[in-house]
Each structure stands twice: as structure tokens, then as C-alpha cells.
Backbone as ProteinMPNN parsed JSONL, in Angstrom:
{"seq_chain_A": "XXXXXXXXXXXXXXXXXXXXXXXXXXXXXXXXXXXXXXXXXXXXXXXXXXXXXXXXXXXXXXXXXXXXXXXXXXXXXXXXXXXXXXXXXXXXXXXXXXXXXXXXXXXXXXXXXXXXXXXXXXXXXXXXXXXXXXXXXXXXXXXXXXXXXXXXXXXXXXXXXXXXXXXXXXXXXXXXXXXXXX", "coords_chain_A": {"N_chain_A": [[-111.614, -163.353, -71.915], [-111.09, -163.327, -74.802], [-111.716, -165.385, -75.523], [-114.889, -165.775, -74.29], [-115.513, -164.248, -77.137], [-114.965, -164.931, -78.979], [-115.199, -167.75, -79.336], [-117.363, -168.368, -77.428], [-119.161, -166.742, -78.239], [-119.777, -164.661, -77.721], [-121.209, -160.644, -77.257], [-119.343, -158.039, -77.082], [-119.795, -155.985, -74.844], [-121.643, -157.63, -73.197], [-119.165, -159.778, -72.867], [-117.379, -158.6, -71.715], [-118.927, -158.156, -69.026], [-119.596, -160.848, -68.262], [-116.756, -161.751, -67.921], [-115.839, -160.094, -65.666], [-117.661, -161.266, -63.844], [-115.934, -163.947, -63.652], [-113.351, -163.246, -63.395], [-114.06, -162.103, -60.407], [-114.776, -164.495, -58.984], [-112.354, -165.909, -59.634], [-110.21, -164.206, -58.292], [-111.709, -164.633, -55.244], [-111.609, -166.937, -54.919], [-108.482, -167.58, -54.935], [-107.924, -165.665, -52.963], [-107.725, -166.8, -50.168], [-105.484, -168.62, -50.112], [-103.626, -166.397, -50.073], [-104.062, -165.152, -47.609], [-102.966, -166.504, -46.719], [-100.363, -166.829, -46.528], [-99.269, -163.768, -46.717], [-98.257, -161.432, -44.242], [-100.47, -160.177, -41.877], [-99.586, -157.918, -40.879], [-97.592, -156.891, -42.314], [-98.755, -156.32, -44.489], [-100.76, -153.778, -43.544], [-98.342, -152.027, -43.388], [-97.941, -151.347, -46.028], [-99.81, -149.374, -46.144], [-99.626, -146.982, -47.642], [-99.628, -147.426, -50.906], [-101.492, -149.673, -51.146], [-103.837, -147.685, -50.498], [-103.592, -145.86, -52.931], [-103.478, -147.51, -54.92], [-105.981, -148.914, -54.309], [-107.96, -146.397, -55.169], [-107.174, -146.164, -57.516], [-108.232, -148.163, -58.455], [-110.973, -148.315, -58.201], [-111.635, -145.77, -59.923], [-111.146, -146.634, -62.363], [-112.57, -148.911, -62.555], [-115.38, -147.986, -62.306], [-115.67, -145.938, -64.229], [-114.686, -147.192, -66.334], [-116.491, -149.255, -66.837], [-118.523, -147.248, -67.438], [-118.129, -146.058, -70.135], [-118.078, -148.345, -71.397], [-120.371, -149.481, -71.617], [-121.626, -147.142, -73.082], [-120.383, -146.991, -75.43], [-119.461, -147.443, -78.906], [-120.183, -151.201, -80.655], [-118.184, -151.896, -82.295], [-116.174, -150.28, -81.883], [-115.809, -150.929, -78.569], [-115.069, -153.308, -79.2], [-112.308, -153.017, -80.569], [-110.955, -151.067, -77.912], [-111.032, -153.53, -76.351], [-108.699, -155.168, -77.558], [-106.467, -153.559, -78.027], [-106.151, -153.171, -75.05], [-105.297, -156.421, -74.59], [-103.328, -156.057, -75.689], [-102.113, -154.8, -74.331], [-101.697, -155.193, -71.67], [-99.881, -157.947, -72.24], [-97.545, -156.577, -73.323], [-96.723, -155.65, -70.967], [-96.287, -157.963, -69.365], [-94.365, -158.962, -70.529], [-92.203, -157.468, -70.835], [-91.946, -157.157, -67.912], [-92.532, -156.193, -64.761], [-92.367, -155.143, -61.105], [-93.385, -157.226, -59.508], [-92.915, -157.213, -56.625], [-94.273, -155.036, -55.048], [-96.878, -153.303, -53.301], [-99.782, -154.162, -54.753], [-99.195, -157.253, -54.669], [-98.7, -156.987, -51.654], [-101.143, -156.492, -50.692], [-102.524, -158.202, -51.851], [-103.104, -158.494, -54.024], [-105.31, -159.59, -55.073], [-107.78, -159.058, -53.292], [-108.077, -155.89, -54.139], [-108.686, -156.349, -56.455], [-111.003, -157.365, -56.135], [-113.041, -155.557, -55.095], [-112.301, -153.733, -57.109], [-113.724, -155.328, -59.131], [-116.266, -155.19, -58.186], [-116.998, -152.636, -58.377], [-117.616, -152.201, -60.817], [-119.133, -154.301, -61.345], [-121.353, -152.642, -60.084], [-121.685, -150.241, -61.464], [-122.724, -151.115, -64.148], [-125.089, -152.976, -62.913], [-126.95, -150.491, -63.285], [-127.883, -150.14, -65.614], [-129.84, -152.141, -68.232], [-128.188, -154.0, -69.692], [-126.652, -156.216, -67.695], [-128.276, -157.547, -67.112], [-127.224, -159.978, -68.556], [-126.056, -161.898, -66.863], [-127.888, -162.962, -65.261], [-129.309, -164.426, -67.494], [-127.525, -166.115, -68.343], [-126.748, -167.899, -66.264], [-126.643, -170.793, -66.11], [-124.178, -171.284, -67.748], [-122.448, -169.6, -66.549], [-122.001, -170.538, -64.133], [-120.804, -172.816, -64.541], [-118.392, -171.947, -66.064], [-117.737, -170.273, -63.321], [-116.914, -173.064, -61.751], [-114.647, -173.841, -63.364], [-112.742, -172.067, -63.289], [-112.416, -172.056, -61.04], [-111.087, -174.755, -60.159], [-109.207, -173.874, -62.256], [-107.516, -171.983, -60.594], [-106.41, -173.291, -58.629], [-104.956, -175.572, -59.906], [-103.325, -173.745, -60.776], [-101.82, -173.012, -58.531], [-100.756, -175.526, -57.007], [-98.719, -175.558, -59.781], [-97.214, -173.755, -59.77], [-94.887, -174.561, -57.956], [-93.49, -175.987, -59.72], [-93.195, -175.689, -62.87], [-90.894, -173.549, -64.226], [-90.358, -170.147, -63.464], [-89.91, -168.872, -65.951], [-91.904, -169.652, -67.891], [-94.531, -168.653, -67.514], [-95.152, -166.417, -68.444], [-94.236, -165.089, -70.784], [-95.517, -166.981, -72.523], [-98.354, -166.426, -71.699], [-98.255, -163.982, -72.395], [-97.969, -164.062, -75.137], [-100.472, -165.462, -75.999], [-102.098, -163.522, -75.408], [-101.456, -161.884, -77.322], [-102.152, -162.988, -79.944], [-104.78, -163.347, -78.975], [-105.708, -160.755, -78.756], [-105.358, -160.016, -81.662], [-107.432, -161.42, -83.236], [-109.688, -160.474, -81.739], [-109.701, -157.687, -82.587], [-110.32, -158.087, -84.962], [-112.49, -159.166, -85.226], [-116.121, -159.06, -85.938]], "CA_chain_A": [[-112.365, -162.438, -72.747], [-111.027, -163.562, -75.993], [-112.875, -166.972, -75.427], [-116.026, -165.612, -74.241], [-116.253, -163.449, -77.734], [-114.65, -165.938, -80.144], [-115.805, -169.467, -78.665], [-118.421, -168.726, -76.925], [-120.194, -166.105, -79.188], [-120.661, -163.522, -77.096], [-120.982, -159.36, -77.754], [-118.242, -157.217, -76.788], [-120.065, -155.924, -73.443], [-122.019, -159.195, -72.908], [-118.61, -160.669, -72.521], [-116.734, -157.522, -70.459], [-119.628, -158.332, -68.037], [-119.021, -162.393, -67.621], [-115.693, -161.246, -67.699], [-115.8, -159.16, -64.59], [-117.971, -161.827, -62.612], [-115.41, -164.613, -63.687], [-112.475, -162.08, -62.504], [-114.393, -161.73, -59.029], [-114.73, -165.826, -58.796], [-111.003, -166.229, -59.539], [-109.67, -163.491, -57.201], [-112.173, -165.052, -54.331], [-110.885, -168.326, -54.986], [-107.054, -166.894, -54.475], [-107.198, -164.523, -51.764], [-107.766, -167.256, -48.659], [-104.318, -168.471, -50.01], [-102.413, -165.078, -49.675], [-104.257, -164.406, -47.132], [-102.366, -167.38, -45.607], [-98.809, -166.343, -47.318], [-98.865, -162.639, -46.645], [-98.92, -161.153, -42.442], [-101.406, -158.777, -42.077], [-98.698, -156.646, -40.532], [-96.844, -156.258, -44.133], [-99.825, -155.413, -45.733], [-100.389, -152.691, -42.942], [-97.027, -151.252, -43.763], [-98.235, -150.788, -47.316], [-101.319, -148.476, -46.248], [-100.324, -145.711, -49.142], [-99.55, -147.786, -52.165], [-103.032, -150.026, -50.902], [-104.677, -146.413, -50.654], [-103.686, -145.156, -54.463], [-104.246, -148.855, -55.929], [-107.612, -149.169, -54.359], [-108.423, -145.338, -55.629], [-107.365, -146.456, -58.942], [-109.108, -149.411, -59.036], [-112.299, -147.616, -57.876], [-112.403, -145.438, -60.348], [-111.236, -147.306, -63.269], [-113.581, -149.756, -62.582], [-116.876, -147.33, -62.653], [-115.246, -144.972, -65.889], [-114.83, -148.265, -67.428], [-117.928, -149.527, -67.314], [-119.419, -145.995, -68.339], [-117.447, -146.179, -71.232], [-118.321, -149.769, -72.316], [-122.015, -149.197, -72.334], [-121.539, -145.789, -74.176], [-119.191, -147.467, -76.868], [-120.445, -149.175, -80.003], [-120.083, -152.2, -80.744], [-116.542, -152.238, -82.775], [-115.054, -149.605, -80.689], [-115.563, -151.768, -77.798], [-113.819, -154.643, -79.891], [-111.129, -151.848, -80.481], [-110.925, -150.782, -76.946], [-110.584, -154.841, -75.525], [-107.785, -155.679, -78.743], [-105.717, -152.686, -77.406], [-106.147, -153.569, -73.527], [-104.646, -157.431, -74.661], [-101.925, -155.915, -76.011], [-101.053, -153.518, -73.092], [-101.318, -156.528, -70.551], [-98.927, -158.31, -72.764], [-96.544, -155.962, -73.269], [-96.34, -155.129, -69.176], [-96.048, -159.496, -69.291], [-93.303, -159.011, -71.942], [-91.636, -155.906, -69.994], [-91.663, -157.485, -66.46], [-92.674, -155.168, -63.935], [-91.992, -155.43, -60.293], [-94.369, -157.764, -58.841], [-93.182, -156.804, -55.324], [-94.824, -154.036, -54.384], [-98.117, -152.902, -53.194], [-100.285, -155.157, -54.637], [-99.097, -158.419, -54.185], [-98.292, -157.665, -50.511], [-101.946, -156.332, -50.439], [-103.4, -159.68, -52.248], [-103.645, -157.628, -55.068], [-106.591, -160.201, -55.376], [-108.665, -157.978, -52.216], [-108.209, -154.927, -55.03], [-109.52, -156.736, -57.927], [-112.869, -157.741, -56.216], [-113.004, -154.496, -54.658], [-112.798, -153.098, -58.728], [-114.981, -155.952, -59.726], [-117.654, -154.401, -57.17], [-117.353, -151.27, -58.422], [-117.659, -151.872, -62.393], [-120.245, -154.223, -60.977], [-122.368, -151.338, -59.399], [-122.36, -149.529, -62.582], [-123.22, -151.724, -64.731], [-125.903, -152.973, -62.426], [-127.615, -149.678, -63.606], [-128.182, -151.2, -67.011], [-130.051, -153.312, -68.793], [-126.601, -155.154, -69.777], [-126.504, -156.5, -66.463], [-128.645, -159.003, -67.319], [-126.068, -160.939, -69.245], [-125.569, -162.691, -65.754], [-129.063, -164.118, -65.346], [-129.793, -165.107, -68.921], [-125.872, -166.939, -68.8], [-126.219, -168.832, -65.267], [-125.552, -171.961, -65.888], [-123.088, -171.25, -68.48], [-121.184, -168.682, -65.287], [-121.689, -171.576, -62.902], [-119.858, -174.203, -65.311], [-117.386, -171.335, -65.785], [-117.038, -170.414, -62.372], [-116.043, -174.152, -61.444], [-113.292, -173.912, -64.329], [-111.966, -170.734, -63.015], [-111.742, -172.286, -59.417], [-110.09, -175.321, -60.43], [-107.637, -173.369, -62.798], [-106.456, -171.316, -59.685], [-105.965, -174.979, -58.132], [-104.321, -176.087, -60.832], [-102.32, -172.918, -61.012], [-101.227, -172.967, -57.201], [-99.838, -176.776, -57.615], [-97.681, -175.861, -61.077], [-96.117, -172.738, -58.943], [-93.357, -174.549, -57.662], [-93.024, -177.225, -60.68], [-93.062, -174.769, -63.958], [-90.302, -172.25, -64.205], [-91.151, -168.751, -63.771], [-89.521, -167.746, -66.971], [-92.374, -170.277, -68.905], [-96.223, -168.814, -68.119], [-95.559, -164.902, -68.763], [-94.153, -164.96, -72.182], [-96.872, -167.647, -72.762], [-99.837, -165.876, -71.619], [-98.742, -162.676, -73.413], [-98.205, -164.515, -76.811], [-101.962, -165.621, -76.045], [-103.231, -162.609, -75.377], [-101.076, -161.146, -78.461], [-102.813, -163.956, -80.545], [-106.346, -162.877, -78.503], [-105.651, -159.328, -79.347], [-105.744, -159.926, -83.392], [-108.57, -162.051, -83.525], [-111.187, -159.806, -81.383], [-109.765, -156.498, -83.138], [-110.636, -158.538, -86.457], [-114.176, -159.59, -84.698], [-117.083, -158.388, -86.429]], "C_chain_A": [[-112.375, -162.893, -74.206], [-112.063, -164.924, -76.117], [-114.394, -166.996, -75.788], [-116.731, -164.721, -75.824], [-116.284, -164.492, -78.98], [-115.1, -167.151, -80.351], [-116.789, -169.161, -78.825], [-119.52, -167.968, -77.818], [-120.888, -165.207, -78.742], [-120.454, -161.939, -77.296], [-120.234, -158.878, -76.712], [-118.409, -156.831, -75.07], [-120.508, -156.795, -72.571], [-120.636, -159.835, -72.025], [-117.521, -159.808, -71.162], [-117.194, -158.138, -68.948], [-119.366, -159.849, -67.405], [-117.752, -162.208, -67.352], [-115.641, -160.854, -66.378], [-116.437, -160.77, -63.62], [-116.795, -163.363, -62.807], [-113.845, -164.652, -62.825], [-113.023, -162.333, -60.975], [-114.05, -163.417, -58.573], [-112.961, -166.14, -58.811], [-110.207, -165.796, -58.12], [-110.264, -164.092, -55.868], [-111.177, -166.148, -54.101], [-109.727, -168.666, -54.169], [-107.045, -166.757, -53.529], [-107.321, -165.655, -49.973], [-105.974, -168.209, -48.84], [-103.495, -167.436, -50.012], [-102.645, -164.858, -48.882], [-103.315, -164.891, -45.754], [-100.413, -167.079, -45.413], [-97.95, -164.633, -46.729], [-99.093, -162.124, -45.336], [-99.412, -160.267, -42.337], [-100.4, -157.853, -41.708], [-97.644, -156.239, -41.623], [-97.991, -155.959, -44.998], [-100.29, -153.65, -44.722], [-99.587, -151.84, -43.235], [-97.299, -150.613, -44.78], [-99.622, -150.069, -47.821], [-101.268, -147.536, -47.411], [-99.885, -146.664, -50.26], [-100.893, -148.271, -52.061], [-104.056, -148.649, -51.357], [-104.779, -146.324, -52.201], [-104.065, -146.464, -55.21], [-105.703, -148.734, -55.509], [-108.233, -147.674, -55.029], [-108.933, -145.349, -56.826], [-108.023, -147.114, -59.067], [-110.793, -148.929, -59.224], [-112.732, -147.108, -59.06], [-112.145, -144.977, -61.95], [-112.36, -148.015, -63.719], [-114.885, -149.102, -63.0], [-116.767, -146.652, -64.146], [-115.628, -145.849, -66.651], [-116.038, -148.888, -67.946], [-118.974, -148.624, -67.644], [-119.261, -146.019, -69.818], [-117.917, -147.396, -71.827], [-119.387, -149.55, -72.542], [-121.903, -148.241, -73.213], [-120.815, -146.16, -75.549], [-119.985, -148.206, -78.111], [-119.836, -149.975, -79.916], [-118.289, -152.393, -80.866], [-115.876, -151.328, -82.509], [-114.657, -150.608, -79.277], [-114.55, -153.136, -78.057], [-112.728, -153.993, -79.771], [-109.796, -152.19, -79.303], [-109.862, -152.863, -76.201], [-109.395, -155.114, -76.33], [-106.473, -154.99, -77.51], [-105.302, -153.044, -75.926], [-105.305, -154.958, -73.517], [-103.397, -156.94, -74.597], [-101.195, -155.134, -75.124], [-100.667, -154.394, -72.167], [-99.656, -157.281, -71.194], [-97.841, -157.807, -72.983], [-95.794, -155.714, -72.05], [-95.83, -156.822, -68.942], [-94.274, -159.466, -69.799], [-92.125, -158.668, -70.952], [-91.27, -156.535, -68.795], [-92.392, -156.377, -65.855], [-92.612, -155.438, -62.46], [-93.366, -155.63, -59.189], [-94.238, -157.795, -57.266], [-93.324, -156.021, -54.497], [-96.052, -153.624, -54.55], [-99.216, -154.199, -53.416], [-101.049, -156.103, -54.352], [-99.009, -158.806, -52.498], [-100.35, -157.585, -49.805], [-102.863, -157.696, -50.563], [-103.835, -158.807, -53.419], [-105.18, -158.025, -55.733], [-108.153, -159.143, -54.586], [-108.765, -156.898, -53.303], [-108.917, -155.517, -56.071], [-110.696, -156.587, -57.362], [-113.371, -156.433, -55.864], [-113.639, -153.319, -56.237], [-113.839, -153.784, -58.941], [-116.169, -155.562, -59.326], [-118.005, -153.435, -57.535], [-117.713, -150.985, -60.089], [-118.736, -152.536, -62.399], [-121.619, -153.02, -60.571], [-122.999, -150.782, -60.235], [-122.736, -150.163, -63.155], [-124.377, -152.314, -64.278], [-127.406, -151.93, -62.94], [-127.86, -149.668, -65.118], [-128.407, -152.101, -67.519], [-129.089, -154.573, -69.239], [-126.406, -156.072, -68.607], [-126.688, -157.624, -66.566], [-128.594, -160.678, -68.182], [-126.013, -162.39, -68.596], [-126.645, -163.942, -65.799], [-129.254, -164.707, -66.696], [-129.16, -166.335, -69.191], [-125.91, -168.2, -67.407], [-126.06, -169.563, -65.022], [-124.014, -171.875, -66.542], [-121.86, -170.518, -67.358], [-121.442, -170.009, -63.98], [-120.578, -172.471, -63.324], [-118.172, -173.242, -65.253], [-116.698, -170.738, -64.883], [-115.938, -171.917, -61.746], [-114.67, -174.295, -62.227], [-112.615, -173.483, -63.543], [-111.805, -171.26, -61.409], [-110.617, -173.322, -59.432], [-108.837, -175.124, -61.034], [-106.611, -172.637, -61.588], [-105.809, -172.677, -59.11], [-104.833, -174.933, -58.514], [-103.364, -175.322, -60.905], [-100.819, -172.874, -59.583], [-100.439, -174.201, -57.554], [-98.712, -176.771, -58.393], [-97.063, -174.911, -60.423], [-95.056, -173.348, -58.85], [-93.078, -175.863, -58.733], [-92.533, -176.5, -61.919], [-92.105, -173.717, -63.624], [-91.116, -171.253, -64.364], [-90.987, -168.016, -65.259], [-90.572, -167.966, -68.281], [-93.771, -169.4, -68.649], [-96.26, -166.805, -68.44], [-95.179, -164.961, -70.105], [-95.414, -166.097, -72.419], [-97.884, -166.707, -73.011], [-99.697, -164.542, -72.318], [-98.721, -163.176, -74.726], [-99.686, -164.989, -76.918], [-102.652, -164.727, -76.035], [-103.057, -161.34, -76.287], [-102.047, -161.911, -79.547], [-104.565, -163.293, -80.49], [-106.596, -161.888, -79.227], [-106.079, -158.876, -80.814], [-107.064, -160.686, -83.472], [-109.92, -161.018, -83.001], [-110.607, -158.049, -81.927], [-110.027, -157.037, -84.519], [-112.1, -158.677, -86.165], [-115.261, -158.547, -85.453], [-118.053, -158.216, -85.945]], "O_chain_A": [[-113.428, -162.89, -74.842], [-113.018, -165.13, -76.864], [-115.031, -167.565, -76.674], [-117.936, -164.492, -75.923], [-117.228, -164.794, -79.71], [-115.378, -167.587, -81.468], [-117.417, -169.352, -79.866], [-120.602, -168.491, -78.084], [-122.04, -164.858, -79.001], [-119.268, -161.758, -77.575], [-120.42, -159.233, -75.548], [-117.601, -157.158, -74.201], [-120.067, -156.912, -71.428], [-120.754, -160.284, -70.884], [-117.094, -160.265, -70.101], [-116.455, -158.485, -68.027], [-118.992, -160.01, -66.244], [-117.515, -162.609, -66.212], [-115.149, -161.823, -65.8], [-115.679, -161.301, -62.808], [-116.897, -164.016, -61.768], [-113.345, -165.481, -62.064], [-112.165, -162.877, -60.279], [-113.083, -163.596, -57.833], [-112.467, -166.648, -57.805], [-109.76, -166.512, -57.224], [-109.349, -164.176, -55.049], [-110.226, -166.209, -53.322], [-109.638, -169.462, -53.234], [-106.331, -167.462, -52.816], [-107.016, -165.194, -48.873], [-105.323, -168.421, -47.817], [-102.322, -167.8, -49.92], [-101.775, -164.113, -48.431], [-103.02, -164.402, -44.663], [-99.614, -167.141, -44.479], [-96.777, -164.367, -46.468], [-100.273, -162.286, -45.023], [-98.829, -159.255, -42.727], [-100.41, -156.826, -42.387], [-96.983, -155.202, -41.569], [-97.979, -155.394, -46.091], [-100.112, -152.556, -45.257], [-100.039, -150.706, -43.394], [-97.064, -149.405, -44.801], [-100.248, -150.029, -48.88], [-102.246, -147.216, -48.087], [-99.646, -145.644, -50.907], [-101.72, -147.615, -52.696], [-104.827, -148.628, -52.316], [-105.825, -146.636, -52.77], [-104.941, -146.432, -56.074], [-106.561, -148.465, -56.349], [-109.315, -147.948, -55.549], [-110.01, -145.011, -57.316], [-108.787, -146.863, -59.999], [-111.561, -149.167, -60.157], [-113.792, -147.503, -59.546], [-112.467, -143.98, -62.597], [-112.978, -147.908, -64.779], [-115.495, -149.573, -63.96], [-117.603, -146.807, -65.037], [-116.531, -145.74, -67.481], [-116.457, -149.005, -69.098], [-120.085, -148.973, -68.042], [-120.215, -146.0, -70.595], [-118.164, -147.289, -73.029], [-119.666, -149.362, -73.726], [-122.138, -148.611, -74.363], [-120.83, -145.469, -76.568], [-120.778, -149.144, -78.184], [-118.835, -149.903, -79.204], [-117.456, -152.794, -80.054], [-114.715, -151.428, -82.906], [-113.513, -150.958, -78.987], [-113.682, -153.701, -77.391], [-112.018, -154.318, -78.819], [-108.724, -152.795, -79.319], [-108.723, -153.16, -75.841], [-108.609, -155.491, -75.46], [-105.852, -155.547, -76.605], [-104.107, -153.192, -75.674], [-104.513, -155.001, -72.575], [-102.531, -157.215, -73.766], [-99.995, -154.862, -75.131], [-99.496, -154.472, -71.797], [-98.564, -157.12, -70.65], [-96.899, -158.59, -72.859], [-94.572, -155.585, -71.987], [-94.833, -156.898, -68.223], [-93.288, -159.985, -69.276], [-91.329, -159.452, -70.436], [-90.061, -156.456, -68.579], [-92.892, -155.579, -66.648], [-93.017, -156.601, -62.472], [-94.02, -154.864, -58.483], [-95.15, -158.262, -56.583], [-92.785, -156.024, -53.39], [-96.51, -153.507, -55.686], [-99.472, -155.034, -52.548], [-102.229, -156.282, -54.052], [-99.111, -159.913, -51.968], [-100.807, -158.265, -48.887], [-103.646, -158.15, -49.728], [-105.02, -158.52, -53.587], [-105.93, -157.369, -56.456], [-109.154, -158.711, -55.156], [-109.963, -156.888, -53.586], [-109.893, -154.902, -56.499], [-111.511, -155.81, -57.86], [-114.38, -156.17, -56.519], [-114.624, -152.605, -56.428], [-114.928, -153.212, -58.994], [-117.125, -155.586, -60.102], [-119.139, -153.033, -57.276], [-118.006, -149.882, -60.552], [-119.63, -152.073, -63.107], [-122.735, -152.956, -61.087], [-124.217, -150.612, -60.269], [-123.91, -150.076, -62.794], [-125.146, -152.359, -65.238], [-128.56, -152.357, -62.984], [-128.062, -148.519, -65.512], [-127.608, -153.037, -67.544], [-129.29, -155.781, -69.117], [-125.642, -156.957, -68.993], [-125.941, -158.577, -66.341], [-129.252, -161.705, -68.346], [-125.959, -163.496, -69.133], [-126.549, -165.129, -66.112], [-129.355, -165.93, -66.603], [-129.598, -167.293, -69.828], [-125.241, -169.231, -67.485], [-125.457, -169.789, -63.972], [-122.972, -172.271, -66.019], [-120.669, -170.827, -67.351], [-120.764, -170.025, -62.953], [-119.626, -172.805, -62.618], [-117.147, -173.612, -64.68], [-115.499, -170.497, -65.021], [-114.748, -171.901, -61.432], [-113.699, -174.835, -61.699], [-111.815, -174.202, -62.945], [-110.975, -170.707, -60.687], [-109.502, -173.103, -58.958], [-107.771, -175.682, -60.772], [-105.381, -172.667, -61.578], [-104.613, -172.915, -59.278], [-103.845, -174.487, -57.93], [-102.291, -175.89, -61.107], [-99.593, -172.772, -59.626], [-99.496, -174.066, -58.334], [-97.773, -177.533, -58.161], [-95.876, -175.237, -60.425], [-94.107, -172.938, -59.519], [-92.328, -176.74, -58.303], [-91.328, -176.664, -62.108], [-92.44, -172.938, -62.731], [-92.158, -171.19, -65.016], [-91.591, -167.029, -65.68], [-90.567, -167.265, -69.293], [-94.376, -169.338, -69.719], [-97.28, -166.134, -68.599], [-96.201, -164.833, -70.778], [-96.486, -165.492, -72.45], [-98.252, -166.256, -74.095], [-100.677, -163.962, -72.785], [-99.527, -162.672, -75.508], [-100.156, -164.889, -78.051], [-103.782, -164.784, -76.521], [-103.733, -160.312, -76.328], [-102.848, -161.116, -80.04], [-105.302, -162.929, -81.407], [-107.416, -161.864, -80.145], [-106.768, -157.919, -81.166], [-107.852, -159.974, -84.095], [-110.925, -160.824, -83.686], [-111.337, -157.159, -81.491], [-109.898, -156.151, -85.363], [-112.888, -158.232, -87.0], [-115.095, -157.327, -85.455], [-118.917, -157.547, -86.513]]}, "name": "protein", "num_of_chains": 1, "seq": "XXXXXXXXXXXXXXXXXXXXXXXXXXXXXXXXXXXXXXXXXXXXXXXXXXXXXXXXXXXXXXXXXXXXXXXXXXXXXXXXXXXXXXXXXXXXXXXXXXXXXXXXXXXXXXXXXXXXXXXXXXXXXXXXXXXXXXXXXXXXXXXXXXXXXXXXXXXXXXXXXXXXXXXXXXXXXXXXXXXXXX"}
């Protein structure tokens, strides 16, 4: 997100929206490795946490994208600044990545949201972010497939204790720059 507003030069919802289909491309990418990792009969087990995550996700996903169109401009900047810094902090914090979820593919929930913030947004001219951008979301899908690659591979080489403080000092870093964004 921070990329797409700072780099690339794109507006606040503009970039929510590549955002979201970049999100869906990643999570795709993922989920035929968990799907290989995790036995369907432990994700079974975890029918009510699955239930209330996918609920939430549902109807996060649609609010959210009510909310982003309805927002101006530098609320929306606001809004995304704030959201860095909550990720980061939960990065910071730890939180217990084994439950629900991860046993779900917590990836199956994302696209699931992505579908559904898709949908709405669909019902707005904003939409058409996608077509206007498609080579630029093709080039950036291929990134975003190779980074999961790339990510799977460094799993068992990189300590675990090195890419979460990382990625939240990046997305503390992110955070000031697009709540400074004009």
C-alpha cells in the first residue's frame, strides 16, 4: 500500500483497490501450499473459529469498502497510516499464530474478504482502477507470486525472530510517510 501511494503515485482508494487485487494474487499463490501442509481433517475441527473469522472477514471487507469510497481523500490517508500502525504493533506484540486461521489457510479467508470488498467496490466507478492499471497489476501480480516463492524458500533459512520486527519497522516507516501524504 505504502508503495502503491508513495512510488507509484497512486490516490488513497485507487491504491486500497490494487491493493485488494494484489492481496487476492498473493493469498492464491499460497494457499495450494497449505493446502498441502495442513489435513483437511484439522481444519474441520476448527469449524467455529473458521465460522467467526470468515463472518468477520465478510463483513469487514464490504463496511470497509463502504467507508473508503465515502471518505475523503486525507481521511482515507488517515484511516490507511493508522491501519500500518495497528498491523505493526500486533507484529511487535506477537499474537498466537496457531489458531484458527492458519489451520484454516488463513489465506482461503483473505480471498474470501478480498471477494467481498471486491463486490462492493465493483458497484463504483473506482473499480475501474483495475482496467485502466492492467499491465501495471499483471507486472505486479508476477512480483507478488515470485515474492511468496521467494518467501517459502527463506522459511527455513531466516530466523523467525528476523522478518516480524522488520516488516513492522516498515510498515511503522510506511505509516509516517502516507499519514504525511498529501
Amino acid at each position: 500500500m505504502p508503495l502503491l501511494i508513495g512510488l507509484f503515485r497512486f490516490a488513497a482508494l485507487e491504491a486500497v483497490i490494487l491493493n485488494k487485487a494484489m492481496s487476492l494474487v498473493v493469498v492464491a499463490s499460497a494457499q495450494p501450499r497449505r493446502a498441502q501442509t495442513v489435513p483437511l481433517g484439522e481444519v474441520a475441527a476448527q469449524w467455529p473459529i473458521i465460522a467467526n473469522l470468515l463472518g468477520g472477514s465478510l463483513l469487514g471487507a464490504w463496511f470497509g469498502a463502504v467507508w473508503a469510497i465515502r471518505f475523503r481523500l486525507e481521511r482515507l490517508y488517515r484511516v490507511i497510516a493508522v491501519l500500518l500502525v495497528m498491523i505493526a504493533v500486533v507484529l511487535l506484540l506477537g499474537h498466537n499464530a496457531t489458531v484458527g486461521a492458519p489451520l484454516f489457510g488463513g489465506t482461503a479467508l483473505a480471498v474470501i474478504g478480498v471477494f467481498s470488498g471486491f463486490t462492493r467496490y465493483s458497484r463504483d466507478q473506482s473499480f475501474a482502477v483495475l482496467g485502466r492499471n492492467r499491465i501495471f497489476l499483471i507486472i505486479m501480480a508476477a512480483g507478488s507470486i515470485l515474492g511468496t516463492f521467494i518467501g517459502r524458500v527463506l522459511l527455513g533459512i531466516v530466523p523467525s525472530i528476523v522478518p516480524l520486527p522488520g516488516l513492522a519497522l516498515i510498515l511503522i516507516n510506511s505509516a509516517i510517510k502516507v499519514w504525511q501524504h498529501r
